[in-house]
N, CA, C and O atoms as CSV, one atom per row, in Angstrom:
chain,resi,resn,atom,element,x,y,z
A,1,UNK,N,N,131.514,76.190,74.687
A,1,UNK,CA,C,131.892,75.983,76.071
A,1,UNK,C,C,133.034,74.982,76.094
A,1,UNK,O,O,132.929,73.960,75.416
A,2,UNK,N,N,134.231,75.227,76.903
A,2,UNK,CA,C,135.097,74.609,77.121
A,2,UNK,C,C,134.966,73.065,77.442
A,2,UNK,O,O,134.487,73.002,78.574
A,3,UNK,N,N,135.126,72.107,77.067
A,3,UNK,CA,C,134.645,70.600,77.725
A,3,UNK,C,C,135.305,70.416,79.132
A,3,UNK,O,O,135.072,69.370,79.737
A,4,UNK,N,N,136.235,71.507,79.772
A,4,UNK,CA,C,137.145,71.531,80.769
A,4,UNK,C,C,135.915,72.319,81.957
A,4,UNK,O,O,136.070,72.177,83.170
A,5,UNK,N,N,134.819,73.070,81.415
A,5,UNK,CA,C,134.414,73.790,82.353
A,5,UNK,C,C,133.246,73.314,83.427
A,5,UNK,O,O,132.433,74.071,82.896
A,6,UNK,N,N,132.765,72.934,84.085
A,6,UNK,CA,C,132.016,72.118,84.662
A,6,UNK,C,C,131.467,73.149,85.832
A,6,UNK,O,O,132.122,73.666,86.737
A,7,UNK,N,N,129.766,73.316,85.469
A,7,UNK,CA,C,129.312,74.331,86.681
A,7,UNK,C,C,128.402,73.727,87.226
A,7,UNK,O,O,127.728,72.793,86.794
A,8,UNK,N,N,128.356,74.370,88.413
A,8,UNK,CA,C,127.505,74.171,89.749
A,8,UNK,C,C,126.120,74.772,90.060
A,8,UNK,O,O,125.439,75.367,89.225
A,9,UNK,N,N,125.789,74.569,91.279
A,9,UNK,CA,C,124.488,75.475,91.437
A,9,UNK,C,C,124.863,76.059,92.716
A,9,UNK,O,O,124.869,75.477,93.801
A,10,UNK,N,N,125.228,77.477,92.438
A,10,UNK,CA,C,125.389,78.686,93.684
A,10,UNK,C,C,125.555,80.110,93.077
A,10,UNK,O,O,126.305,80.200,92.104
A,11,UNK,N,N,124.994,81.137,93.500
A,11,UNK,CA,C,125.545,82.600,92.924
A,11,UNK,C,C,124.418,83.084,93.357
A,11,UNK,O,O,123.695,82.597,94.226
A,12,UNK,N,N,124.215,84.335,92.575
A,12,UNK,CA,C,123.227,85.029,92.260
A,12,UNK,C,C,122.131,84.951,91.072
A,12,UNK,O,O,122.280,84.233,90.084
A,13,UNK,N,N,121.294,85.576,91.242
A,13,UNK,CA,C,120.332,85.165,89.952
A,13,UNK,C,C,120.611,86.095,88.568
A,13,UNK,O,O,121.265,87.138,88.572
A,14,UNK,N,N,120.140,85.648,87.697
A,14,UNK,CA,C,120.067,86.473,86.321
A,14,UNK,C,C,119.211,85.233,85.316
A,14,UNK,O,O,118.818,84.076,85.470
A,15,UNK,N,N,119.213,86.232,84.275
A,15,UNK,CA,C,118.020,85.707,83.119
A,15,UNK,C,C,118.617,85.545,82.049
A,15,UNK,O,O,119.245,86.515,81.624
A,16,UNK,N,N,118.622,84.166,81.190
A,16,UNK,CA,C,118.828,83.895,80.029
A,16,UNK,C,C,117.707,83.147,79.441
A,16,UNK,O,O,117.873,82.435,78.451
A,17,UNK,N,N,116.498,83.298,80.062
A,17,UNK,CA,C,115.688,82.603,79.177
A,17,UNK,C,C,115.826,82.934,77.360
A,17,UNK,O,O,115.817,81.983,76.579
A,18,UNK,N,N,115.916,83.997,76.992
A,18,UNK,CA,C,115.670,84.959,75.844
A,18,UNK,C,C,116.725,84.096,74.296
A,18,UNK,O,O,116.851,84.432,73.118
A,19,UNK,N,N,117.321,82.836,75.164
A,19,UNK,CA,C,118.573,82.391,74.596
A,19,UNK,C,C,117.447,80.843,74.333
A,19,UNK,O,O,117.680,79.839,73.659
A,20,UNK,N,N,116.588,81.094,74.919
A,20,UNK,CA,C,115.581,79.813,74.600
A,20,UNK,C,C,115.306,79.509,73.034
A,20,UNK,O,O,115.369,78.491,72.345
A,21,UNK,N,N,114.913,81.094,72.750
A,21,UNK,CA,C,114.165,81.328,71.441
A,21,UNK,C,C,115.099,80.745,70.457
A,21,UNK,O,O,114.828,79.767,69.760
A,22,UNK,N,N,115.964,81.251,70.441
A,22,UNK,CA,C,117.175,80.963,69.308
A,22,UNK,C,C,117.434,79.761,69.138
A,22,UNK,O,O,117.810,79.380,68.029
A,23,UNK,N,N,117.304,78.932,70.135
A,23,UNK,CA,C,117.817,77.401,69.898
A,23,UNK,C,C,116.641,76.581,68.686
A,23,UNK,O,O,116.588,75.476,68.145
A,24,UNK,N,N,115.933,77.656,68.672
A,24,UNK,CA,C,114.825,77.414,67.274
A,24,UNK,C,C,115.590,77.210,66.009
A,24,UNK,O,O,115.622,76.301,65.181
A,25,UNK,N,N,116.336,78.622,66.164
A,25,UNK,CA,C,116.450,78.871,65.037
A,25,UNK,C,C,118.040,78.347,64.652
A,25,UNK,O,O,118.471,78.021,63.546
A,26,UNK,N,N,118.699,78.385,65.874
A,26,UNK,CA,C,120.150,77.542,65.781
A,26,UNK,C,C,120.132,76.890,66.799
A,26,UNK,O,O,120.348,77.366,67.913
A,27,UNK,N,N,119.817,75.462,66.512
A,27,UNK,CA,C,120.239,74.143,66.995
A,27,UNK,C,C,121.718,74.137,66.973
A,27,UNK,O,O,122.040,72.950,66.921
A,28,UNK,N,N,122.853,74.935,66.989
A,28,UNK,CA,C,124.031,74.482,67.024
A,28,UNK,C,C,124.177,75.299,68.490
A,28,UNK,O,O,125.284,75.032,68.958
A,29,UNK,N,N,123.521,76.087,69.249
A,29,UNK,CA,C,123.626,76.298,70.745
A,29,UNK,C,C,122.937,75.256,71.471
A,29,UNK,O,O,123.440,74.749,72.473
A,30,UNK,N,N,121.643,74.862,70.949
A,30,UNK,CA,C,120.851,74.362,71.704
A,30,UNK,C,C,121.632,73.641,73.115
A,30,UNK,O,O,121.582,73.994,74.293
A,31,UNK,N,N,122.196,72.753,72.611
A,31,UNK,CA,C,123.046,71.909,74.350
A,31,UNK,C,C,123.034,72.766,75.164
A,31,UNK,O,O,122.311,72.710,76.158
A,32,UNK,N,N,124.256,74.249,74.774
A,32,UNK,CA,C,124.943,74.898,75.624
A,32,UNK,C,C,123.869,75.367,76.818
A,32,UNK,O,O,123.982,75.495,78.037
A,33,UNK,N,N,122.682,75.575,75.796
A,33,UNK,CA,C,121.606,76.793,76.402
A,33,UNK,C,C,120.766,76.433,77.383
A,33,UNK,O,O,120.146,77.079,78.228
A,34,UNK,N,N,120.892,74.703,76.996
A,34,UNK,CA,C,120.390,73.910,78.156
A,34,UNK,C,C,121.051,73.494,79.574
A,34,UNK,O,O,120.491,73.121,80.605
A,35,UNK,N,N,122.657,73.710,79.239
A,35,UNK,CA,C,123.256,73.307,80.322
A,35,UNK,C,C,122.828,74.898,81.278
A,35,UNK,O,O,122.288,75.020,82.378
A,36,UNK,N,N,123.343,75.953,80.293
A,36,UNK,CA,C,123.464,76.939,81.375
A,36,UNK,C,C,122.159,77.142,82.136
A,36,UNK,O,O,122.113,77.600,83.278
A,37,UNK,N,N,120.852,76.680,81.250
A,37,UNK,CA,C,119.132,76.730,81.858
A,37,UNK,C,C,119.059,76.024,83.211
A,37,UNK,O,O,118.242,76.230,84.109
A,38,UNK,N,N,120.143,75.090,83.183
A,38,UNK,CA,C,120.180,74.041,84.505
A,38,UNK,C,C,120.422,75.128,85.962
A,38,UNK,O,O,120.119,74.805,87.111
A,39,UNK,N,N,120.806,75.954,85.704
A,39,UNK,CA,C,121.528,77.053,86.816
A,39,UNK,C,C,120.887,77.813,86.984
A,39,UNK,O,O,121.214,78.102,88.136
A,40,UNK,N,N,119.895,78.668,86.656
A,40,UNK,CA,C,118.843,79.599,86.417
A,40,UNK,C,C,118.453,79.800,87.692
A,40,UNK,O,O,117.930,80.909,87.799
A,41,UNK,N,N,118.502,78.904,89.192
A,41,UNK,CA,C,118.001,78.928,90.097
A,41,UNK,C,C,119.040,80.148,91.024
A,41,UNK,O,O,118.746,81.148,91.678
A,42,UNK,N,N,120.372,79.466,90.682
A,42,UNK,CA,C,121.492,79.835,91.303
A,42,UNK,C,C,122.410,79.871,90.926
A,42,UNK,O,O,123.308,79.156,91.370
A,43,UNK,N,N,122.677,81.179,89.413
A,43,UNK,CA,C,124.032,81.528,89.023
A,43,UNK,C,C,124.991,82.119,89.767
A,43,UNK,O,O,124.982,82.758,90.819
A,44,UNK,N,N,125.993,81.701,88.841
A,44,UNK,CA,C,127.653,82.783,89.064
A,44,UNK,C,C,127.739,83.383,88.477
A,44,UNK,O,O,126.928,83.675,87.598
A,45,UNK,N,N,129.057,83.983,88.748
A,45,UNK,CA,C,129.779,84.805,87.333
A,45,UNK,C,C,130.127,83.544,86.298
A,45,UNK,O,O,129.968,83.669,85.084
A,46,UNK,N,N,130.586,82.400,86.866
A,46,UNK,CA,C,130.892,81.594,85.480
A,46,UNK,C,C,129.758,81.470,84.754
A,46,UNK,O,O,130.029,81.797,83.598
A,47,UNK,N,N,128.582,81.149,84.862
A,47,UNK,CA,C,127.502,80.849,84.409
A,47,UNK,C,C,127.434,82.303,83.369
A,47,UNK,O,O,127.011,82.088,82.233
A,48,UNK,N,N,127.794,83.624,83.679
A,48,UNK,CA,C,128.117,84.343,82.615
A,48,UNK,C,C,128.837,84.477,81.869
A,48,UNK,O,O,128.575,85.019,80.796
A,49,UNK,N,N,130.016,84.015,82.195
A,49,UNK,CA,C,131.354,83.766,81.320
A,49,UNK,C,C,130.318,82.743,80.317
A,49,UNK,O,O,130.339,83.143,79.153
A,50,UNK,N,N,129.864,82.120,80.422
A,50,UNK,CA,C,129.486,80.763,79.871
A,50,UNK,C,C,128.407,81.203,78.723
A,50,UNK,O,O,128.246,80.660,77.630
A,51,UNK,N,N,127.811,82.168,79.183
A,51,UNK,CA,C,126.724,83.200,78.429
A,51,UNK,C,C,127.360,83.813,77.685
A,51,UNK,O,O,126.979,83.656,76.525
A,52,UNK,N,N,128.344,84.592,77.822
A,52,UNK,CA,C,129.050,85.567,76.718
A,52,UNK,C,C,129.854,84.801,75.918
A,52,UNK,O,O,130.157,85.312,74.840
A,53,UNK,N,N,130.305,83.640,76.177
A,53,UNK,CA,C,130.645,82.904,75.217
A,53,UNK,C,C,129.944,82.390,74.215
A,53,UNK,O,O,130.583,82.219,73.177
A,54,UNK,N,N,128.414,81.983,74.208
A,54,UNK,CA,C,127.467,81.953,72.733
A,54,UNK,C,C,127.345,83.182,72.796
A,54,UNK,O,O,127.762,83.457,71.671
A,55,UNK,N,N,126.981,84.556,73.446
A,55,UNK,CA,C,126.354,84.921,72.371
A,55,UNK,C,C,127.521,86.094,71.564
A,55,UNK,O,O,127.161,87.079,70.920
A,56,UNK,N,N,129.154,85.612,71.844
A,56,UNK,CA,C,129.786,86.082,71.112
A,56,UNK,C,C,129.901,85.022,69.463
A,56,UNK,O,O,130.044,85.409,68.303
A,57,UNK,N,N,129.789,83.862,69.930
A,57,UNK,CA,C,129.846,82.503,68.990
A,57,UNK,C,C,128.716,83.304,68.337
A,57,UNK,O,O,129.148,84.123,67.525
A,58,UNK,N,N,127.397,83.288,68.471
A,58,UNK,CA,C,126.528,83.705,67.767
A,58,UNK,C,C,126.716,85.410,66.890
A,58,UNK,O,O,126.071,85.760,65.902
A,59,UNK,N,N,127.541,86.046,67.454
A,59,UNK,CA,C,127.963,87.401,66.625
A,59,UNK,C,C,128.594,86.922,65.613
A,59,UNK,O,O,128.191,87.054,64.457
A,60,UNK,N,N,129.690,86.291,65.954
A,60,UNK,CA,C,130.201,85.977,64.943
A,60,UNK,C,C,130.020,85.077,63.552
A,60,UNK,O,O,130.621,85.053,62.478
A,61,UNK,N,N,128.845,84.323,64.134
A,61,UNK,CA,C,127.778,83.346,63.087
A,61,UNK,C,C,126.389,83.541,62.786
A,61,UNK,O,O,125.361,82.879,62.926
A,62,UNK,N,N,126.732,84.798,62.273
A,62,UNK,CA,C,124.941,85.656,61.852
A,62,UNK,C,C,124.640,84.770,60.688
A,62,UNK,O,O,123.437,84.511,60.735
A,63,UNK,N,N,125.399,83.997,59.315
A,63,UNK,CA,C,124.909,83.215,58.671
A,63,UNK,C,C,124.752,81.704,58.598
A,63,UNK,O,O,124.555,81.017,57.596
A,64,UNK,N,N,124.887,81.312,59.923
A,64,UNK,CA,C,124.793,79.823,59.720
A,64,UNK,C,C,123.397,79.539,59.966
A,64,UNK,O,O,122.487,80.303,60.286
A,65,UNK,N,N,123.404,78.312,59.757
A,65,UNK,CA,C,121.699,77.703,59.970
A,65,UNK,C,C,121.885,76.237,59.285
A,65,UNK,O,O,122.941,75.629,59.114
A,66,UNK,N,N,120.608,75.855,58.955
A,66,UNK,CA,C,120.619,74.505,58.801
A,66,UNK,C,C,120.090,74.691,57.196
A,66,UNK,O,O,119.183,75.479,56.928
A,67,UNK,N,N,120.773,73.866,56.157
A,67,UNK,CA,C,121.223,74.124,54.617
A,67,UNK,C,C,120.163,72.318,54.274
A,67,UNK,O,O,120.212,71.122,54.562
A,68,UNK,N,N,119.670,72.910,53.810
A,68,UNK,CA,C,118.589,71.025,52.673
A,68,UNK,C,C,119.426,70.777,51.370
A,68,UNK,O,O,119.468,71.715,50.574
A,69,UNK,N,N,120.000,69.789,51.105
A,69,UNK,CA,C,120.341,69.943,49.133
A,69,UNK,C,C,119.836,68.608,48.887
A,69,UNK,O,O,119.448,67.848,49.774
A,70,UNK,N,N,119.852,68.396,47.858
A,70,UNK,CA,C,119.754,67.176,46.863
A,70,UNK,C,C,121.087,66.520,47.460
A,70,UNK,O,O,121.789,67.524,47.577
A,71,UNK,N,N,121.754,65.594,47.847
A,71,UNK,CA,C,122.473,64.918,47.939
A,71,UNK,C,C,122.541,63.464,46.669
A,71,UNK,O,O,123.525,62.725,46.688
A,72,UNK,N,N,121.755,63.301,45.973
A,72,UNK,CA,C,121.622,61.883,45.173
A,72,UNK,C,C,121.440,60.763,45.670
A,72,UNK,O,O,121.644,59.699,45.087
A,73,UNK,N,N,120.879,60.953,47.240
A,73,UNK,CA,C,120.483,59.557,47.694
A,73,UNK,C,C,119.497,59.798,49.018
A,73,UNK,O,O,119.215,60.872,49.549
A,74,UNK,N,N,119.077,58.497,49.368
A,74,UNK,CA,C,117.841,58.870,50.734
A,74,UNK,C,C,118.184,57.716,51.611
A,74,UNK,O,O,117.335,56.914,51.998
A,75,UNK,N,N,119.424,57.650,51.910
A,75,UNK,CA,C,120.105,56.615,52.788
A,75,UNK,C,C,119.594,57.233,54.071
A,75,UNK,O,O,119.409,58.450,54.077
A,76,UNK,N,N,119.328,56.471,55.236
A,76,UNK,CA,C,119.034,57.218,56.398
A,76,UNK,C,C,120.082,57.150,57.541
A,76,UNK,O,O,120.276,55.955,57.765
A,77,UNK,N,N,120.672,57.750,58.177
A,77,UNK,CA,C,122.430,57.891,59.186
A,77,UNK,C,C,122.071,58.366,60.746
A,77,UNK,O,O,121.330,59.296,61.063
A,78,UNK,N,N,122.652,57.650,61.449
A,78,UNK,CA,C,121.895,57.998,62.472
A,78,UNK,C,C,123.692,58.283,63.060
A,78,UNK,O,O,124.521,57.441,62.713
A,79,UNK,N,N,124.137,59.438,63.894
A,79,UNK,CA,C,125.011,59.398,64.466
A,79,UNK,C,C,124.607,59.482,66.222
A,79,UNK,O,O,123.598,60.116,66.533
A,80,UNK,N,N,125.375,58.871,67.217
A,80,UNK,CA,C,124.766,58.980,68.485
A,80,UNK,C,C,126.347,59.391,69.345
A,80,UNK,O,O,127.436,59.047,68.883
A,81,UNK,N,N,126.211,60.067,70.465
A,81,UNK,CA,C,127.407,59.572,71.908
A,81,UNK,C,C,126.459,60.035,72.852
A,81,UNK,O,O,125.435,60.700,72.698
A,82,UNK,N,N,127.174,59.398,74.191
A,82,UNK,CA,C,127.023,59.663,75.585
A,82,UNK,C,C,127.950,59.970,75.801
A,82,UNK,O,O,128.967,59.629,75.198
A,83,UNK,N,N,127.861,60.917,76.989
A,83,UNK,CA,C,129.168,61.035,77.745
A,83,UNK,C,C,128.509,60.508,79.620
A,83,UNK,O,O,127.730,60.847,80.512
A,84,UNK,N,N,129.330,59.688,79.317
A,84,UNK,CA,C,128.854,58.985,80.776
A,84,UNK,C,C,129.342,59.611,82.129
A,84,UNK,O,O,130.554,59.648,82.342
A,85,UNK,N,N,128.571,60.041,82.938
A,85,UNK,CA,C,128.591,60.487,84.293
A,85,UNK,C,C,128.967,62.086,83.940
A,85,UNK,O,O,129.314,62.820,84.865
A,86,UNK,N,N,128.905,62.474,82.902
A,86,UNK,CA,C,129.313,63.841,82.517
A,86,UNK,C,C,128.505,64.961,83.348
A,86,UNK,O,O,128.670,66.163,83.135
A,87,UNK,N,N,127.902,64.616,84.005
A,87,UNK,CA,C,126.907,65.456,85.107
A,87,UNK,C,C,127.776,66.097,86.661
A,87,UNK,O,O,127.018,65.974,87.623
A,88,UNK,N,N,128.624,66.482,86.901
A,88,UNK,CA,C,129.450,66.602,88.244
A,88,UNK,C,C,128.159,66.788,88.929
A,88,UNK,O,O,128.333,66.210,90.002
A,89,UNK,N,N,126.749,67.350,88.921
A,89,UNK,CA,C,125.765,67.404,90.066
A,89,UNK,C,C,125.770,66.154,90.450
A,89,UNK,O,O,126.378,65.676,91.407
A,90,UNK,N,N,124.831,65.427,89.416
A,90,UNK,CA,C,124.118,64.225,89.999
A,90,UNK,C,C,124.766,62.966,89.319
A,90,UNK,O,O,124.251,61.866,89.516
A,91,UNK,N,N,126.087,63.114,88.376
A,91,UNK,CA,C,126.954,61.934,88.190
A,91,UNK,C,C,125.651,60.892,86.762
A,91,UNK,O,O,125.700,59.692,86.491
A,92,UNK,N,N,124.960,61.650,86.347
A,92,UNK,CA,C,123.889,61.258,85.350
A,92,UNK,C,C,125.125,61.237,83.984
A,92,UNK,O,O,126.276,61.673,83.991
A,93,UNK,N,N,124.327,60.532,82.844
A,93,UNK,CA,C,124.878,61.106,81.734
A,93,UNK,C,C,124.012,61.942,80.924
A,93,UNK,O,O,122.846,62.216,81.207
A,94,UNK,N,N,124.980,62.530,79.372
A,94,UNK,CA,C,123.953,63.221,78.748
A,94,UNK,C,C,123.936,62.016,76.901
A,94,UNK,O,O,124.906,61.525,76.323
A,95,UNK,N,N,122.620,61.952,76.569
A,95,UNK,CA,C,122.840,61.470,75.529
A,95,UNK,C,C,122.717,62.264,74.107
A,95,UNK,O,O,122.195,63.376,74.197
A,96,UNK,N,N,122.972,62.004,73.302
A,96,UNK,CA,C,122.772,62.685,71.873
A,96,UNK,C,C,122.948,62.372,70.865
A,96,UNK,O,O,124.127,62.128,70.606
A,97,UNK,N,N,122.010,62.211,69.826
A,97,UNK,CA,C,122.327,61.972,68.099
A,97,UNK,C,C,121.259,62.935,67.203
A,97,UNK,O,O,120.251,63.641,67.227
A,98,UNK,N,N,122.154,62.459,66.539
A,98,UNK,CA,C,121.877,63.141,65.200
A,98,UNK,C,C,120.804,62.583,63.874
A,98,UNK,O,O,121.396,61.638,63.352
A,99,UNK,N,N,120.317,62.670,63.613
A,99,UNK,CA,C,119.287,61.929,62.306
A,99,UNK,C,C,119.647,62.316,61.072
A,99,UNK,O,O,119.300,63.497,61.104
A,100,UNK,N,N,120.152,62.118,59.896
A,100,UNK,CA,C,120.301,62.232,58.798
A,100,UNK,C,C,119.519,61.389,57.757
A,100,UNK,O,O,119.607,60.161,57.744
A,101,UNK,N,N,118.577,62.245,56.689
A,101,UNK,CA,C,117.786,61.722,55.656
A,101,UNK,C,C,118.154,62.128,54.512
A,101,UNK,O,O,117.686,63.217,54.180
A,102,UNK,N,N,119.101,61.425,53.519
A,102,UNK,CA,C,119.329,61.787,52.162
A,102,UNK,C,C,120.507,63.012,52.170
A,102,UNK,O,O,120.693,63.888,51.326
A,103,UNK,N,N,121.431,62.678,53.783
A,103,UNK,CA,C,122.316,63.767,53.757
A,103,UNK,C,C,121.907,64.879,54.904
A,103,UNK,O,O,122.625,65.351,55.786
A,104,UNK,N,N,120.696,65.112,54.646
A,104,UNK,CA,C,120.304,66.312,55.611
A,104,UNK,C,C,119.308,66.086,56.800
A,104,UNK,O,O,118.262,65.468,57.001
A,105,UNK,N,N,120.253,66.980,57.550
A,105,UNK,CA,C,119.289,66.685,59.271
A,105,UNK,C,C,117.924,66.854,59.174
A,105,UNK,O,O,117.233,67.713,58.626
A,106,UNK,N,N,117.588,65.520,60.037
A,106,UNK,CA,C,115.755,66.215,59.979
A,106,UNK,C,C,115.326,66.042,61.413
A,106,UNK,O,O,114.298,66.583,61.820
A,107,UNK,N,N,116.179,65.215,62.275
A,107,UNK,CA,C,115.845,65.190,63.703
A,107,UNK,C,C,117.699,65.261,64.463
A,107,UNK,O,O,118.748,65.025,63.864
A,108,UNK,N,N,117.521,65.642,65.834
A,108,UNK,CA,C,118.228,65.801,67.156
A,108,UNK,C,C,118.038,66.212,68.433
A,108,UNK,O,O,117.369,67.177,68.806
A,109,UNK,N,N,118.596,65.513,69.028
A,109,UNK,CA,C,118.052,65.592,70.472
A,109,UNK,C,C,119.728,65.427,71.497
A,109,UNK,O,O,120.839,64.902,71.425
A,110,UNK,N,N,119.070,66.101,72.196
A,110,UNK,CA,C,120.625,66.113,73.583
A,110,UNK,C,C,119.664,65.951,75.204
A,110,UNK,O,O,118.819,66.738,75.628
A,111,UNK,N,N,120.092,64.832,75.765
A,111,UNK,CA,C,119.087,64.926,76.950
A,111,UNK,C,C,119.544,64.127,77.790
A,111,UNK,O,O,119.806,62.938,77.607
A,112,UNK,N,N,119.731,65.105,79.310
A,112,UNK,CA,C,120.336,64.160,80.124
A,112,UNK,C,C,119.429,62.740,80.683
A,112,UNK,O,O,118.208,62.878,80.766
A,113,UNK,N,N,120.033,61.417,81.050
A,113,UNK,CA,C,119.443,60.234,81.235
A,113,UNK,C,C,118.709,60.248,82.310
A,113,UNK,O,O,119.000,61.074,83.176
A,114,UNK,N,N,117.629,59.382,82.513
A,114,UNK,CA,C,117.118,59.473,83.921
A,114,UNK,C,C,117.581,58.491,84.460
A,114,UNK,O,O,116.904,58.306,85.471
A,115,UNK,N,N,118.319,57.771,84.380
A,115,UNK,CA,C,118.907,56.775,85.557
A,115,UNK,C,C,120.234,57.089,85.463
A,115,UNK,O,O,120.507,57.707,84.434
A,116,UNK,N,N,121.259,56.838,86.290
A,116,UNK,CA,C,122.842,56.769,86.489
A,116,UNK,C,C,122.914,55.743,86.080
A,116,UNK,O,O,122.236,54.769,86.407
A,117,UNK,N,N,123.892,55.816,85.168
A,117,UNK,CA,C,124.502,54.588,84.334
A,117,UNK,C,C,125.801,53.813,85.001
A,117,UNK,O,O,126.797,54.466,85.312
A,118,UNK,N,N,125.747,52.634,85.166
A,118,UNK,CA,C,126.824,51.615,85.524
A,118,UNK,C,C,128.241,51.988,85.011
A,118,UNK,O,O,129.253,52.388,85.587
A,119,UNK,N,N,127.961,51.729,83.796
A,119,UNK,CA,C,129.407,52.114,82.630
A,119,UNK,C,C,129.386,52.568,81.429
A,119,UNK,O,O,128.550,51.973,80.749
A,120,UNK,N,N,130.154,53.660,80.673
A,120,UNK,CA,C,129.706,54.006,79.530
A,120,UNK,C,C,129.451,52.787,78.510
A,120,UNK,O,O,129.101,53.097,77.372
A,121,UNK,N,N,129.603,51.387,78.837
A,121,UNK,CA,C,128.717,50.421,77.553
A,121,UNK,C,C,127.203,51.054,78.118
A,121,UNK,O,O,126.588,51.808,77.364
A,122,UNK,N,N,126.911,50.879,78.814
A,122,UNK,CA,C,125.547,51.258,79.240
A,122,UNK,C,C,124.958,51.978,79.055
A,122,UNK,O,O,123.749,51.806,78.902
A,123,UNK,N,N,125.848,53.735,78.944
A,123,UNK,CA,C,125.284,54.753,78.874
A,123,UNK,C,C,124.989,54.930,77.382
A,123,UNK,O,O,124.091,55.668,76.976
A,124,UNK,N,N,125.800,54.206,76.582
A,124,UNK,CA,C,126.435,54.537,75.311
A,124,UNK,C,C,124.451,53.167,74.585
A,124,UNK,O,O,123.665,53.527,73.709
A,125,UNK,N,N,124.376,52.017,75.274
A,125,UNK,CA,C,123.279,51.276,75.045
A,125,UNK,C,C,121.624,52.190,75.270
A,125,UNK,O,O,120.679,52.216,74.481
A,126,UNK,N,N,121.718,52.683,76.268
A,126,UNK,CA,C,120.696,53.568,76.427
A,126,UNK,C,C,120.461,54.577,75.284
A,126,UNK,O,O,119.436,54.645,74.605
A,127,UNK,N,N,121.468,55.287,75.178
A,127,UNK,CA,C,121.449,56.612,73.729
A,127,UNK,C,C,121.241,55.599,72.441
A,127,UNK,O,O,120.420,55.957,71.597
A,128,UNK,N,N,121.679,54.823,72.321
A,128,UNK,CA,C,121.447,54.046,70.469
A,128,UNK,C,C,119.786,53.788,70.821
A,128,UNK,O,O,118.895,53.958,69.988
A,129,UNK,N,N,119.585,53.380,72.116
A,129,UNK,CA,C,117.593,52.658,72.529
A,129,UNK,C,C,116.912,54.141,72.024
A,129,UNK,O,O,116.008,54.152,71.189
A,130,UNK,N,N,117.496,55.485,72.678
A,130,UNK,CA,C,116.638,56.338,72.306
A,130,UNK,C,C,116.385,57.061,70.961
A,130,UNK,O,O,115.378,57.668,70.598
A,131,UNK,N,N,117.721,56.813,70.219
A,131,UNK,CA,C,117.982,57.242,68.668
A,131,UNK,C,C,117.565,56.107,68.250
A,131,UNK,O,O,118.230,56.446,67.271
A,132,UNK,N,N,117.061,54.918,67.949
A,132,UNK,CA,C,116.400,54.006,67.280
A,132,UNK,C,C,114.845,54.306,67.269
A,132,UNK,O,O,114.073,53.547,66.683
């Protein structure tokens, strides 16, 4: 999804639950699948544009997935961002990191905040509280 594209809640209805399942199996949609889940009440056509965009991403990435190796070490890496007020509904942010053990992912999470944040120091303090 474009970082330029920013949707609303109005349209008609349609169903993408079925895009749930997959975020099982590829965590590299998961976000998207959640933003577009936000709309489910009251899509558009963008909200399909927005749909045919994974699941062309996903045609084209029938072999990716998530890879374990030996790396030679068990250092633990935590990567995090917010994007503050990144919500045009409700002006919320969304937070997210990454967990790395010995190289390879073993936890992640993307989830919008429950309070409105002051300033991205804030938003950015909240996401390191929840990745710790």
């Amino acid at each position: 999804m474009s970082p330029n594209v920013h949707l609303t809640k109005d349209g008609e209805p349609w169903l993408v639950g079925k895009l749930n399942y997959l975020t099982v199996t590829h965590p590299d949609i998961a976000f998207l699948v959640s933003v577009v889940n936000q709309f489910m009440s009251s899509p558009t056509i963008h909200h399909w544009a927005v749909l045919e965009k994974i699941l062309c991403y996903l045609k084209g990435a029938p072999g990716r997935g998530i890879v374990y190796a030996d790396h030679g070490h068990t250092h633990i890496e935590c990567f995090l961002d917010a994007d503050w007020t990144g919500s045009k509904v409700d002006r919320r942010s969304t937070s997210g990191y990454c967990i790395f053990v010995g190289g390879n992912l073993v936890s992640m999470k993307s989830k919008m905040q429950n309070v409105m944040s002051r300033s991205s120091a804030e938003s950015e303090y909240r996401t390191m509280a929840q990745s710790v």
